[in-house]
N, CA, C and O atoms as a Tripos MOL2 file, in Angstrom:
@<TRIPOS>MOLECULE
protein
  296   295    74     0     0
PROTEIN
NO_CHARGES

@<TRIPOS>ATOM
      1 N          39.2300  -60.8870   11.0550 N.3       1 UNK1
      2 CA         38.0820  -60.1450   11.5260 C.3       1 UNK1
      3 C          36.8670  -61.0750   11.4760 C.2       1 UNK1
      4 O          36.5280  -61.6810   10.4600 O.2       1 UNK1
      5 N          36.2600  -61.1370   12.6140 N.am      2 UNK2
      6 CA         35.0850  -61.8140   12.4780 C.3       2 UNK2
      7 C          33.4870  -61.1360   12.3810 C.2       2 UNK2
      8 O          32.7510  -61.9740   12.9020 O.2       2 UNK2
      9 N          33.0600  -60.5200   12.1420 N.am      3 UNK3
     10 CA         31.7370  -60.1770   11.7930 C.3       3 UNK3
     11 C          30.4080  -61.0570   12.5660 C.2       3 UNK3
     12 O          29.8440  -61.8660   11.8300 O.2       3 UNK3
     13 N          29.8060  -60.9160   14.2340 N.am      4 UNK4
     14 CA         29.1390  -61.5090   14.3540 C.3       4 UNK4
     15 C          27.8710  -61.1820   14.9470 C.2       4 UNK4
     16 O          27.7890  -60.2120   15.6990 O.2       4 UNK4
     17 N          27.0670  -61.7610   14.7310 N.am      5 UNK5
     18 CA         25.5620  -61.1400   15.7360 C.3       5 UNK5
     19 C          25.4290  -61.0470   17.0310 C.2       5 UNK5
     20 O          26.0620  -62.0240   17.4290 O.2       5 UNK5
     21 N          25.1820  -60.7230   17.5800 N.am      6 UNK6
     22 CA         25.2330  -60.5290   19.1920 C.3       6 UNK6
     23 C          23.9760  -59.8360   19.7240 C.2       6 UNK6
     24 O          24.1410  -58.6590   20.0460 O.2       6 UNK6
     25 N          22.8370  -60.3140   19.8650 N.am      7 UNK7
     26 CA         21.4680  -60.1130   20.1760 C.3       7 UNK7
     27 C          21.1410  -60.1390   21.5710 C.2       7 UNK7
     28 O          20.0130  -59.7410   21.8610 O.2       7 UNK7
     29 N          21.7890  -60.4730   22.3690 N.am      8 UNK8
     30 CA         20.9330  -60.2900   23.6180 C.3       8 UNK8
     31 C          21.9500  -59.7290   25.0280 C.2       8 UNK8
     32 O          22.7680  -58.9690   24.5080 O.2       8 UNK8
     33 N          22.0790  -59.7550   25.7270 N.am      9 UNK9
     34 CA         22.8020  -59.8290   27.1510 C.3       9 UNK9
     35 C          22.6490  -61.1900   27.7160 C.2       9 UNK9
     36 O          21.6770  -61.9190   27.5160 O.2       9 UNK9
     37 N          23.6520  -61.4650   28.4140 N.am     10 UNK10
     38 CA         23.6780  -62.8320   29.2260 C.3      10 UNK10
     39 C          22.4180  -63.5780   29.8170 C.2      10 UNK10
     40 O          22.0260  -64.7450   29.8010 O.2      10 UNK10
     41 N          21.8510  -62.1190   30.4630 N.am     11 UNK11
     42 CA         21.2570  -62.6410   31.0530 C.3      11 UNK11
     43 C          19.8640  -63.0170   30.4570 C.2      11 UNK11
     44 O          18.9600  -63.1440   31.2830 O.2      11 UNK11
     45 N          19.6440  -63.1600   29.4980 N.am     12 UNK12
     46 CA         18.6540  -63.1070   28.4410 C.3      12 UNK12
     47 C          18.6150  -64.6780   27.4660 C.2      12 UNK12
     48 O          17.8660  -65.2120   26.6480 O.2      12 UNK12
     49 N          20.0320  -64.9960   28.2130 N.am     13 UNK13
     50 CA         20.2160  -66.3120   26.6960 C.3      13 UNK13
     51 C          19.1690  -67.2620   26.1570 C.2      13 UNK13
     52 O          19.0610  -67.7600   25.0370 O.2      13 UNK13
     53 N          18.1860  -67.4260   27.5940 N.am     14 UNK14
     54 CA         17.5440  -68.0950   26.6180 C.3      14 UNK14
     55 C          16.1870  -67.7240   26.3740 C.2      14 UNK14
     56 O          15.4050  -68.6210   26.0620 O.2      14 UNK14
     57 N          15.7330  -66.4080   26.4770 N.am     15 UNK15
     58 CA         15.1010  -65.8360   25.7100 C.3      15 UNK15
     59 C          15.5020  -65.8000   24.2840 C.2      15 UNK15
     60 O          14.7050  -66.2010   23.4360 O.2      15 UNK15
     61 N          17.0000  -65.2290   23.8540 N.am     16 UNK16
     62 CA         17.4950  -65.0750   22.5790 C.3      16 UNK16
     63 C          17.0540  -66.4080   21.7050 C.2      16 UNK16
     64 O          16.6340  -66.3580   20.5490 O.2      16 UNK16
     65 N          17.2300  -67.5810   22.4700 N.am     17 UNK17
     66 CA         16.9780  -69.0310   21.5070 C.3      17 UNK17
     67 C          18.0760  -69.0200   20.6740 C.2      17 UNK17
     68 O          19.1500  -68.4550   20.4700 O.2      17 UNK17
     69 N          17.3090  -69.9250   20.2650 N.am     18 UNK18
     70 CA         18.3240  -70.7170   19.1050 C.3      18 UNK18
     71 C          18.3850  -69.9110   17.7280 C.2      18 UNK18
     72 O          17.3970  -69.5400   17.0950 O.2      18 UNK18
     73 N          19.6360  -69.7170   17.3980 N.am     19 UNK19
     74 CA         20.0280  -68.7270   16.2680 C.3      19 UNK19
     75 C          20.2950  -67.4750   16.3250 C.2      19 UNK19
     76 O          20.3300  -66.6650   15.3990 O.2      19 UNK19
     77 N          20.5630  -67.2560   17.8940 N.am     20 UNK20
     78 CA         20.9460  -66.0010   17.7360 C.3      20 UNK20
     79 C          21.9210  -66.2610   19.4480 C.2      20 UNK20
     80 O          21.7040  -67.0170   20.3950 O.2      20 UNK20
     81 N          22.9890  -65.2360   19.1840 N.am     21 UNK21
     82 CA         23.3480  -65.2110   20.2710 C.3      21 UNK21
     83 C          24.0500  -64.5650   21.4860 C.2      21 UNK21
     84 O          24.7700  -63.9770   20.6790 O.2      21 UNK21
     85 N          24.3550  -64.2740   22.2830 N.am     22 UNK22
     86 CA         24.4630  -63.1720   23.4720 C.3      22 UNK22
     87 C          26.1340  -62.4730   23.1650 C.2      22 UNK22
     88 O          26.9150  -63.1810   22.5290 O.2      22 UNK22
     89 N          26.5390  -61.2680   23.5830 N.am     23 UNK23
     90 CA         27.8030  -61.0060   22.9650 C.3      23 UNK23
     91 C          28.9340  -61.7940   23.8530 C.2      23 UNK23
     92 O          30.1110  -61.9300   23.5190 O.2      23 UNK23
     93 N          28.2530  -62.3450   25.2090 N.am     24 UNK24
     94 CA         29.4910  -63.2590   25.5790 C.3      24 UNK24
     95 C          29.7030  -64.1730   25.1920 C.2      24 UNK24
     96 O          30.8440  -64.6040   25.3560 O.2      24 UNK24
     97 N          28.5780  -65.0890   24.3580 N.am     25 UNK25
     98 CA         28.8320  -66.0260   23.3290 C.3      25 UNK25
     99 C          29.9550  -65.9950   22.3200 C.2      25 UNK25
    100 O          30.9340  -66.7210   22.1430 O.2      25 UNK25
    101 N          29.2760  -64.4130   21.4360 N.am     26 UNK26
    102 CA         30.2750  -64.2080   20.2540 C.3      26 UNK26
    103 C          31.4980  -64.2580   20.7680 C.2      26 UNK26
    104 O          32.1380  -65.1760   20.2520 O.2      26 UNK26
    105 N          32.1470  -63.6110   21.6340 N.am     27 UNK27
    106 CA         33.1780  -63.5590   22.4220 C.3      27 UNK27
    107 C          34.1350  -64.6560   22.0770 C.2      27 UNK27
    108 O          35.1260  -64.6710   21.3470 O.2      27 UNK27
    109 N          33.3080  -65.9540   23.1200 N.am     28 UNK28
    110 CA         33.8280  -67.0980   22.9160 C.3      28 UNK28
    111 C          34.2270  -68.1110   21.9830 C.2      28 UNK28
    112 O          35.0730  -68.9950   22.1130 O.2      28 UNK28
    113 N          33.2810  -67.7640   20.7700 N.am     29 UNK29
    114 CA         33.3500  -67.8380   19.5070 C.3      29 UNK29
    115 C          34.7490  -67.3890   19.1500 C.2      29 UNK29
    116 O          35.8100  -67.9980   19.0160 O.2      29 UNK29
    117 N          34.4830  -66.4300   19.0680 N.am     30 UNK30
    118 CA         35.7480  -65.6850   18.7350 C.3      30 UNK30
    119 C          37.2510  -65.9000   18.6560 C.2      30 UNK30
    120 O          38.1540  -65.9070   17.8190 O.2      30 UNK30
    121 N          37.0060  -66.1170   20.2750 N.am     31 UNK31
    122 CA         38.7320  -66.4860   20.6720 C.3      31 UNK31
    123 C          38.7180  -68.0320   20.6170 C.2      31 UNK31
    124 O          39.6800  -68.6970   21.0010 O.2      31 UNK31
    125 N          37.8260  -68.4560   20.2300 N.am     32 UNK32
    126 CA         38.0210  -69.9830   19.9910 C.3      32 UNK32
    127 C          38.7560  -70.3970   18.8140 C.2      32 UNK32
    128 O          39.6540  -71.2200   18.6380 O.2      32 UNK32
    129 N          37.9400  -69.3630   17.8290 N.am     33 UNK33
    130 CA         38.5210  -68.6730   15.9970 C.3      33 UNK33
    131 C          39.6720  -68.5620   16.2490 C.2      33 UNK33
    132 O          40.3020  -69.1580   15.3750 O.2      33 UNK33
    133 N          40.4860  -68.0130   17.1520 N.am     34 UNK34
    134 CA         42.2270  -67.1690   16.7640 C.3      34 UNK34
    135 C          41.8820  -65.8740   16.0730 C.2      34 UNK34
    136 O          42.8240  -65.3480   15.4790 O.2      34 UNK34
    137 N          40.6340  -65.2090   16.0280 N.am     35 UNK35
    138 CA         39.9650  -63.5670   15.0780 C.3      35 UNK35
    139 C          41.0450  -63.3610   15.9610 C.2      35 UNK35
    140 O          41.5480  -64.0020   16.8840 O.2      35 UNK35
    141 N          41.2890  -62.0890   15.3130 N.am     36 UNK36
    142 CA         41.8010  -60.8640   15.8760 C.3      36 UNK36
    143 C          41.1690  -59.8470   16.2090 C.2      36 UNK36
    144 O          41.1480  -59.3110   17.3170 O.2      36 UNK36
    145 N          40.6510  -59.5570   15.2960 N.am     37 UNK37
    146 CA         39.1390  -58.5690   15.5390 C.3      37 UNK37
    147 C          37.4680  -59.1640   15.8130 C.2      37 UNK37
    148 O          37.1770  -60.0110   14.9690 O.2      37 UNK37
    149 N          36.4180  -58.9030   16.7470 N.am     38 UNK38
    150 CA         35.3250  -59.1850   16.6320 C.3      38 UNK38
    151 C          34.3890  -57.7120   16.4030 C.2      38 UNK38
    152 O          34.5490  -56.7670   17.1750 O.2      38 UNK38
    153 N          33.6100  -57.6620   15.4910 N.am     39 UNK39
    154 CA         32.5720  -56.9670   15.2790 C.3      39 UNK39
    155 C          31.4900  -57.6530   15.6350 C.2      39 UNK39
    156 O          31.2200  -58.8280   15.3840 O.2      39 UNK39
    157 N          30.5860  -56.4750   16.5230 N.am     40 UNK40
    158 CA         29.4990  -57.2340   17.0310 C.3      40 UNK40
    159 C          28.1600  -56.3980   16.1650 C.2      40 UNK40
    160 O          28.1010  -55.1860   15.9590 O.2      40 UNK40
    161 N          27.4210  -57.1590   15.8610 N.am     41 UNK41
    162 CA         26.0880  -56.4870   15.0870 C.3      41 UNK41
    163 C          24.4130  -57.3400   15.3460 C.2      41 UNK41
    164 O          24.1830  -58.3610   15.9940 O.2      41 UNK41
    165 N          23.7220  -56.7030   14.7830 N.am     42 UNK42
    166 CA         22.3180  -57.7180   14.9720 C.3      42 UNK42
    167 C          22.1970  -57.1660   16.4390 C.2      42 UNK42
    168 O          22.0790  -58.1350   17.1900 O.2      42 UNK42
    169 N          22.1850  -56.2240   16.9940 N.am     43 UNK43
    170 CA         22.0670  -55.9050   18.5470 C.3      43 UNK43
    171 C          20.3010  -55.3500   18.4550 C.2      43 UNK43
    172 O          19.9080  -54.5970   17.5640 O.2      43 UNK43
    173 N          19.5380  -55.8180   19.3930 N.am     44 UNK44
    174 CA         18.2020  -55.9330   19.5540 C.3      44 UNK44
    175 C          18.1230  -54.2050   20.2860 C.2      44 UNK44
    176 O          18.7180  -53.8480   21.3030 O.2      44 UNK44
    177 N          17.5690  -53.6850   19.7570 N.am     45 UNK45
    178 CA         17.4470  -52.2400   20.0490 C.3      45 UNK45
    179 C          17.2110  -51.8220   21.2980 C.2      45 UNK45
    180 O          17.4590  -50.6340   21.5060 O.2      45 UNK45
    181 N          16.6550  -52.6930   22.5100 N.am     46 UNK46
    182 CA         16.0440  -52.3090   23.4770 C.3      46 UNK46
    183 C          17.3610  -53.2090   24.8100 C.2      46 UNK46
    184 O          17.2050  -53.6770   25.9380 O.2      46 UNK46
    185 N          18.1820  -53.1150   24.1770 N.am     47 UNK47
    186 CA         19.6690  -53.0970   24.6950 C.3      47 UNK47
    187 C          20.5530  -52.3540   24.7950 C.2      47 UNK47
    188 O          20.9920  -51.9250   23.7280 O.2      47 UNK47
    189 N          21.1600  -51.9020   25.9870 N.am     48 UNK48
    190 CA         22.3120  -50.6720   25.8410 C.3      48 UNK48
    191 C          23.0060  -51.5740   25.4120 C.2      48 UNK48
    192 O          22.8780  -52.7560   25.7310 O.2      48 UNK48
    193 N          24.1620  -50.9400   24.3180 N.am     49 UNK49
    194 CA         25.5080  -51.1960   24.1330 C.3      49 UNK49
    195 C          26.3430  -51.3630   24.4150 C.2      49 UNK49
    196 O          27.2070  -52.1700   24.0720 O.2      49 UNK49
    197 N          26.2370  -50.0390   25.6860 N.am     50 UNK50
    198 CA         27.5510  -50.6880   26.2440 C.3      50 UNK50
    199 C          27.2980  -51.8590   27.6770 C.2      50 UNK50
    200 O          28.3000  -52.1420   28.3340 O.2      50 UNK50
    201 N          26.4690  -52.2370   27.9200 N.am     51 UNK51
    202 CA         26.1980  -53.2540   28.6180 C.3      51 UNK51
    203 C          27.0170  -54.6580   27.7240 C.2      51 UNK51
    204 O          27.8440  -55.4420   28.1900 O.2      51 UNK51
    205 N          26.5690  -54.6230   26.6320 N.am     52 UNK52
    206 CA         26.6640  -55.5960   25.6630 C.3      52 UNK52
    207 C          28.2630  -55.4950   25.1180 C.2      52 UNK52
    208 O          28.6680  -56.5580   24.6480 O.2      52 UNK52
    209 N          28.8680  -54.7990   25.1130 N.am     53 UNK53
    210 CA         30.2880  -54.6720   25.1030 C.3      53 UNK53
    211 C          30.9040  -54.8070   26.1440 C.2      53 UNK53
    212 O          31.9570  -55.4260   25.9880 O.2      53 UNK53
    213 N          30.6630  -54.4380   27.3060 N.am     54 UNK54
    214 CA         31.4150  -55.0770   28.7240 C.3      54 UNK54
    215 C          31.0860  -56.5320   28.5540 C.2      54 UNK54
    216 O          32.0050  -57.3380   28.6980 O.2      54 UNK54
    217 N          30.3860  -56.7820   28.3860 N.am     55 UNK55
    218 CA         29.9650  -58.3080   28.3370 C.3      55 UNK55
    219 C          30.8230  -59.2700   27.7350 C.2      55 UNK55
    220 O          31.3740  -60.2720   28.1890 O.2      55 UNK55
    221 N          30.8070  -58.5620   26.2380 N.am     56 UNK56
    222 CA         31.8420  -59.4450   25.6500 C.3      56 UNK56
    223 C          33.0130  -59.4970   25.6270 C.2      56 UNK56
    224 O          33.6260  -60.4780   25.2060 O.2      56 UNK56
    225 N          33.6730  -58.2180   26.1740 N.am     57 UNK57
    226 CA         34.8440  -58.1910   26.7590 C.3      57 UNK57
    227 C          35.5550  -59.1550   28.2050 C.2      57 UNK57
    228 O          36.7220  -59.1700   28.5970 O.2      57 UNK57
    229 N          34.7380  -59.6520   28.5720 N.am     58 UNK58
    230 CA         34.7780  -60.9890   29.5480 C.3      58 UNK58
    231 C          35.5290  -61.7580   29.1400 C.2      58 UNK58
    232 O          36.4710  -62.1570   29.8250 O.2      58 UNK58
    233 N          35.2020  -62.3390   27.3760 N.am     59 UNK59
    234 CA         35.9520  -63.1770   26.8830 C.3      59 UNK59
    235 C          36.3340  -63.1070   25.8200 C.2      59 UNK59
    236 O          36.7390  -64.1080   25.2290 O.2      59 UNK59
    237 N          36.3120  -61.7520   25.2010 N.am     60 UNK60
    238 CA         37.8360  -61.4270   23.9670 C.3      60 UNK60
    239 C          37.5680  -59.8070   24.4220 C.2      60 UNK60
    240 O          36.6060  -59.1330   24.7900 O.2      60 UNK60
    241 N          38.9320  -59.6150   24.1840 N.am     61 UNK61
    242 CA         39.8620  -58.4690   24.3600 C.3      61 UNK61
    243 C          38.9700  -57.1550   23.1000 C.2      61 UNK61
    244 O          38.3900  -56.1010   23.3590 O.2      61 UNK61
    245 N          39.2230  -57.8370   21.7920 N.am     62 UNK62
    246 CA         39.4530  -57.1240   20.9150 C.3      62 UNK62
    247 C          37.8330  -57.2820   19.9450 C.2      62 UNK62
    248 O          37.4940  -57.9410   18.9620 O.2      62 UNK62
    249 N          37.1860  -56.3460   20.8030 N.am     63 UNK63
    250 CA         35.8280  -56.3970   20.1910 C.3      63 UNK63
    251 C          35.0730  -54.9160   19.9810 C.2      63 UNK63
    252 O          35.5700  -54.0420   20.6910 O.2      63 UNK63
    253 N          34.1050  -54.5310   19.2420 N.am     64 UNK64
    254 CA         33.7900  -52.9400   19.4970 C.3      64 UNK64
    255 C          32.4840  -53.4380   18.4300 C.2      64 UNK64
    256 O          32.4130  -54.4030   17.6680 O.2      64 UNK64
    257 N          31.5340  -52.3680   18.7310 N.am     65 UNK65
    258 CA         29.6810  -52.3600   18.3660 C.3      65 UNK65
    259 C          30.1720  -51.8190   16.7470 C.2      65 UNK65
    260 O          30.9510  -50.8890   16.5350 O.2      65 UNK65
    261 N          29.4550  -52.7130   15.6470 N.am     66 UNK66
    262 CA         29.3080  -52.3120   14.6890 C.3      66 UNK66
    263 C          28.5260  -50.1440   14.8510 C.2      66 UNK66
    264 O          27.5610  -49.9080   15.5770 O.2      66 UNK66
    265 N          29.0660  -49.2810   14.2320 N.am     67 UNK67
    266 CA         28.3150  -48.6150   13.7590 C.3      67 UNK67
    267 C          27.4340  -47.8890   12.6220 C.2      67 UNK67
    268 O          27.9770  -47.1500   11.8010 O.2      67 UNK67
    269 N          26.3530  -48.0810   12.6160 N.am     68 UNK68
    270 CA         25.7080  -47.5190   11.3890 C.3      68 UNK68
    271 C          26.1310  -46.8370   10.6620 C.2      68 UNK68
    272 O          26.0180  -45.6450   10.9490 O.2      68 UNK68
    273 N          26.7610  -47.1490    9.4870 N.am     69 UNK69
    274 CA         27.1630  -46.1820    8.2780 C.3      69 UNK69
    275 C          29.0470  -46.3520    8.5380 C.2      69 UNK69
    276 O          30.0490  -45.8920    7.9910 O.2      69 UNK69
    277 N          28.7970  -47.1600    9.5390 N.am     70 UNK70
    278 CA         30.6210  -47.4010    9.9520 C.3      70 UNK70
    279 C          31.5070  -48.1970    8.5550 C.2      70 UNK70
    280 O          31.0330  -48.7540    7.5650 O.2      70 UNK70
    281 N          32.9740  -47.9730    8.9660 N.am     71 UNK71
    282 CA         33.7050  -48.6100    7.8550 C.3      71 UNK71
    283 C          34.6650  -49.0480    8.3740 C.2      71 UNK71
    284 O          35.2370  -48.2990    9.1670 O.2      71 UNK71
    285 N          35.1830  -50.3070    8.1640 N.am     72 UNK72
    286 CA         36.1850  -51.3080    9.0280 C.3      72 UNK72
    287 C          37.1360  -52.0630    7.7120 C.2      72 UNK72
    288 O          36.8430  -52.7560    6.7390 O.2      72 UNK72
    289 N          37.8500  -51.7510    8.0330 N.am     73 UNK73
    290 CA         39.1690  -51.8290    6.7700 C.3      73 UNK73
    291 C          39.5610  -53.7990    7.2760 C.2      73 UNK73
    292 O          39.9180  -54.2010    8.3840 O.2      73 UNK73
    293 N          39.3660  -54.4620    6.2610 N.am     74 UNK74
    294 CA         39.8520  -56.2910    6.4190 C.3      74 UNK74
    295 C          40.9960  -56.2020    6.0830 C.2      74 UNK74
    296 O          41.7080  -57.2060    6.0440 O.2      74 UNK74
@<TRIPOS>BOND
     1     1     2 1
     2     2     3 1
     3     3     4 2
     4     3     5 am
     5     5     6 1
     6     6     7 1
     7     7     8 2
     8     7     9 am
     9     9    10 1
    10    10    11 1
    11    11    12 2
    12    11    13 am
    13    13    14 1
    14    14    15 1
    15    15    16 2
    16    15    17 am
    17    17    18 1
    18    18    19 1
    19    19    20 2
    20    19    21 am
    21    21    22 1
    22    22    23 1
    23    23    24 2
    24    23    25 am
    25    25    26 1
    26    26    27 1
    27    27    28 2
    28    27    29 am
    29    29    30 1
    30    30    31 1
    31    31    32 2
    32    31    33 am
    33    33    34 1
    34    34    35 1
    35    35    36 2
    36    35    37 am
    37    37    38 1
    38    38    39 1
    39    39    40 2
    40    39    41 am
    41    41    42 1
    42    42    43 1
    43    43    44 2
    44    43    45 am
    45    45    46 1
    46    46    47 1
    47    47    48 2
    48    47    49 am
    49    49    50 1
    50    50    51 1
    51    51    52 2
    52    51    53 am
    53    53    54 1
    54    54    55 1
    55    55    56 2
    56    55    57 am
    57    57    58 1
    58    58    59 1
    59    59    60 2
    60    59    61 am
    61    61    62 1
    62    62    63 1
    63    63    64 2
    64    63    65 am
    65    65    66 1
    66    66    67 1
    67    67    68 2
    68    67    69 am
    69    69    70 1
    70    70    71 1
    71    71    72 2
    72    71    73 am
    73    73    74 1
    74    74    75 1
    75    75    76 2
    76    75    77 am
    77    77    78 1
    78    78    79 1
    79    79    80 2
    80    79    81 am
    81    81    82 1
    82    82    83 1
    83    83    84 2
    84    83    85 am
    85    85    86 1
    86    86    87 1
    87    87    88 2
    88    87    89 am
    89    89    90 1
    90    90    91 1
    91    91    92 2
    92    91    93 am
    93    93    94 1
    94    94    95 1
    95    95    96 2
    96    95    97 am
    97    97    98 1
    98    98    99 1
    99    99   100 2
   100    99   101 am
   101   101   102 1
   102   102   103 1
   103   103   104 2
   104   103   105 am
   105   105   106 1
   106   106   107 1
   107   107   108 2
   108   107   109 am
   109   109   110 1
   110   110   111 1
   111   111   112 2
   112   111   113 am
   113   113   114 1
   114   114   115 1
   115   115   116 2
   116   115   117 am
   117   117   118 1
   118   118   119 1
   119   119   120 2
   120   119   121 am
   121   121   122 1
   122   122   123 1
   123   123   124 2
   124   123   125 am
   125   125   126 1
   126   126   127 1
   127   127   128 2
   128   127   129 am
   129   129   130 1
   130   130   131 1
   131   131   132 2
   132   131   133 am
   133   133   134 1
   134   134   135 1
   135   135   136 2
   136   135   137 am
   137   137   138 1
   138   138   139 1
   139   139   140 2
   140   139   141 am
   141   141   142 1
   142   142   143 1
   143   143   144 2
   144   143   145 am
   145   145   146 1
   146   146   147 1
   147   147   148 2
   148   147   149 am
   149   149   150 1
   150   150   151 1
   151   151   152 2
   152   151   153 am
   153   153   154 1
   154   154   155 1
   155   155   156 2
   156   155   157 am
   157   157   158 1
   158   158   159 1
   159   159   160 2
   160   159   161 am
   161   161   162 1
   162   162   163 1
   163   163   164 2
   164   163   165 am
   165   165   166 1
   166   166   167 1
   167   167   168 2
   168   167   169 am
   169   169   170 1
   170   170   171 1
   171   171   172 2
   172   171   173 am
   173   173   174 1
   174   174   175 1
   175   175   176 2
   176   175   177 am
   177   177   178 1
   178   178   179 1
   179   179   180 2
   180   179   181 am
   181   181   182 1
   182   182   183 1
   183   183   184 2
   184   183   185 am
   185   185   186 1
   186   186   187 1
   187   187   188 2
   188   187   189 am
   189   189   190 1
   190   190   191 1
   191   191   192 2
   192   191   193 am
   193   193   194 1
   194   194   195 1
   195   195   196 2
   196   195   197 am
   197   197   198 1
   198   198   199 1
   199   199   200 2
   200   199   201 am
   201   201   202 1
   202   202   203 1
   203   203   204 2
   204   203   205 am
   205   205   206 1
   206   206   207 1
   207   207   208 2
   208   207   209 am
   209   209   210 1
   210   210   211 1
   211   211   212 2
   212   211   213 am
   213   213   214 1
   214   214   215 1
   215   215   216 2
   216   215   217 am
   217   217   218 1
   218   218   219 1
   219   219   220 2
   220   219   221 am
   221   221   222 1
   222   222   223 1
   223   223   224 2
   224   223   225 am
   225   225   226 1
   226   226   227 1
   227   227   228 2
   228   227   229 am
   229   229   230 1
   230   230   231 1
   231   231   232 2
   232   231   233 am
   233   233   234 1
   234   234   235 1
   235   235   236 2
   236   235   237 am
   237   237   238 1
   238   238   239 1
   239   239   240 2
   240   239   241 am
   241   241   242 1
   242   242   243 1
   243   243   244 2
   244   243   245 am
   245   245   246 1
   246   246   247 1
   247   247   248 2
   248   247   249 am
   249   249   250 1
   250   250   251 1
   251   251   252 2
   252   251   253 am
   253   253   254 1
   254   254   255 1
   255   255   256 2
   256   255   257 am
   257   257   258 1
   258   258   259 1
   259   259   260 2
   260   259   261 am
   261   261   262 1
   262   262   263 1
   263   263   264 2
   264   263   265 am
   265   265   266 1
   266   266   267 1
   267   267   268 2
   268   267   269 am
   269   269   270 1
   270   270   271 1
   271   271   272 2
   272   271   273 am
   273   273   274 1
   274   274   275 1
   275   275   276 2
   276   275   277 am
   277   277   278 1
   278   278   279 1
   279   279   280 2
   280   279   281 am
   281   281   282 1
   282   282   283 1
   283   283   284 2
   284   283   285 am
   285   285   286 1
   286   286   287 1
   287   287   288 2
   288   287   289 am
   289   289   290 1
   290   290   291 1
   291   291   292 2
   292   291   293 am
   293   293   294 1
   294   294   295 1
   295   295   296 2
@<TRIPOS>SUBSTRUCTURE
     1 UNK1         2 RESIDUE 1 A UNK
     2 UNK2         6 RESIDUE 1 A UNK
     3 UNK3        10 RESIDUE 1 A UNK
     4 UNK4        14 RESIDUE 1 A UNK
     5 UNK5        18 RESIDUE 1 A UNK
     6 UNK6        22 RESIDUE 1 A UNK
     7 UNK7        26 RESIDUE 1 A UNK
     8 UNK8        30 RESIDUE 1 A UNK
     9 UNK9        34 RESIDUE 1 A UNK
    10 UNK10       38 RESIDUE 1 A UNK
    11 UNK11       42 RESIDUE 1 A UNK
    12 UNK12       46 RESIDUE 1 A UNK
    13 UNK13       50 RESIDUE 1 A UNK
    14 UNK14       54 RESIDUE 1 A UNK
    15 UNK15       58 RESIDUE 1 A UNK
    16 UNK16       62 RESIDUE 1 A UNK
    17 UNK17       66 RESIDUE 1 A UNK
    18 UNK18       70 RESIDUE 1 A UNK
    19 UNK19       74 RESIDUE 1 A UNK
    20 UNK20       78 RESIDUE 1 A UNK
    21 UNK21       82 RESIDUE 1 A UNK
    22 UNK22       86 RESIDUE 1 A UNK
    23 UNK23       90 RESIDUE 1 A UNK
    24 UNK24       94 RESIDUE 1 A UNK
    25 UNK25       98 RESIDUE 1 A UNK
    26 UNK26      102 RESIDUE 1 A UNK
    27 UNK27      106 RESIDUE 1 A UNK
    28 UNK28      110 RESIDUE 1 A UNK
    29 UNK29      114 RESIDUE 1 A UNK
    30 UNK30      118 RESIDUE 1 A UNK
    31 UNK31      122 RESIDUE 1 A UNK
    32 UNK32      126 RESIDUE 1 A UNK
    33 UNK33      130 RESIDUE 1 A UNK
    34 UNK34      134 RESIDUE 1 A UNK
    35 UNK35      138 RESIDUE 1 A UNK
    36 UNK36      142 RESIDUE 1 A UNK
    37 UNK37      146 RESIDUE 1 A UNK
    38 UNK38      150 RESIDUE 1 A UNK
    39 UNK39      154 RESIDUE 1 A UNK
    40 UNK40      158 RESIDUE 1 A UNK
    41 UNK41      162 RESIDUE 1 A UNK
    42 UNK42      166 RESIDUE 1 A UNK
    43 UNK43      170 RESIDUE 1 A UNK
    44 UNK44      174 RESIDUE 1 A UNK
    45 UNK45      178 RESIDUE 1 A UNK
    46 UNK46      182 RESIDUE 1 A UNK
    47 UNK47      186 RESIDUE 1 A UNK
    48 UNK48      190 RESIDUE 1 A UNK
    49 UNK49      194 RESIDUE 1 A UNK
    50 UNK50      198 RESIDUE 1 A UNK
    51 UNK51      202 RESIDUE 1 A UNK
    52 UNK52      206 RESIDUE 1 A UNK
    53 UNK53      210 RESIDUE 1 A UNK
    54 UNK54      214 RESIDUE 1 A UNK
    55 UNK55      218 RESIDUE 1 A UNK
    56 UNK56      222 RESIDUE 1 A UNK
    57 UNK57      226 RESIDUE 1 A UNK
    58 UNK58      230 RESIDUE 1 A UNK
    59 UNK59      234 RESIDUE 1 A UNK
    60 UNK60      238 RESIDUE 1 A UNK
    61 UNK61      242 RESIDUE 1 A UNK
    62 UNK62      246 RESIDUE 1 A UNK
    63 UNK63      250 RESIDUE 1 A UNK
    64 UNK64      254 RESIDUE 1 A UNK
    65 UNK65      258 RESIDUE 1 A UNK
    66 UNK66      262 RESIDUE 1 A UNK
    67 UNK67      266 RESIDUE 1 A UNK
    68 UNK68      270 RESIDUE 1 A UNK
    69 UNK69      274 RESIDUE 1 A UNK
    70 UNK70      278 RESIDUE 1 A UNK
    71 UNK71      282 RESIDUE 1 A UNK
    72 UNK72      286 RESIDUE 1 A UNK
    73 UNK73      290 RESIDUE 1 A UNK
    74 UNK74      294 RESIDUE 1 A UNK
């Protein structure tokens, strides 16, 4: 399971800058890892979600939006 930030939409990347990064990033991250699971979190409020989850589904399969007060078994 990877646990990662995912702050912006694509089309935003480089607004986001450095240290933070878009969920098609994490994505790539991801399946670069061998994760099995990606959790995405750190999402900038004035972002739909599910924009930001199609997104990262581009480039890993197996990803879903942290939720508040959520619980994810390692």
């Amino acid at each position: 399971m990877f646990l990662c930030e995912a702050s912006a939409v694509e089309e935003d990347a480089e607004f986001a800058g450095t240290g933070h990064m878009t969920a098609v990033q994490a994505g790539e991250v991801a399946r670069k890892a061998g994760v099995k699971r990606l959790l995405l979190t750190h999402i900038w409020p004035f972002y739909d979600e599910d924009t930001l989850l199609a997104e990262c589904l581009t480039t890993f399969d197996a990803c879903e939006i942290v939720g508040e007060g959520g619980r994810y078994s390692v």
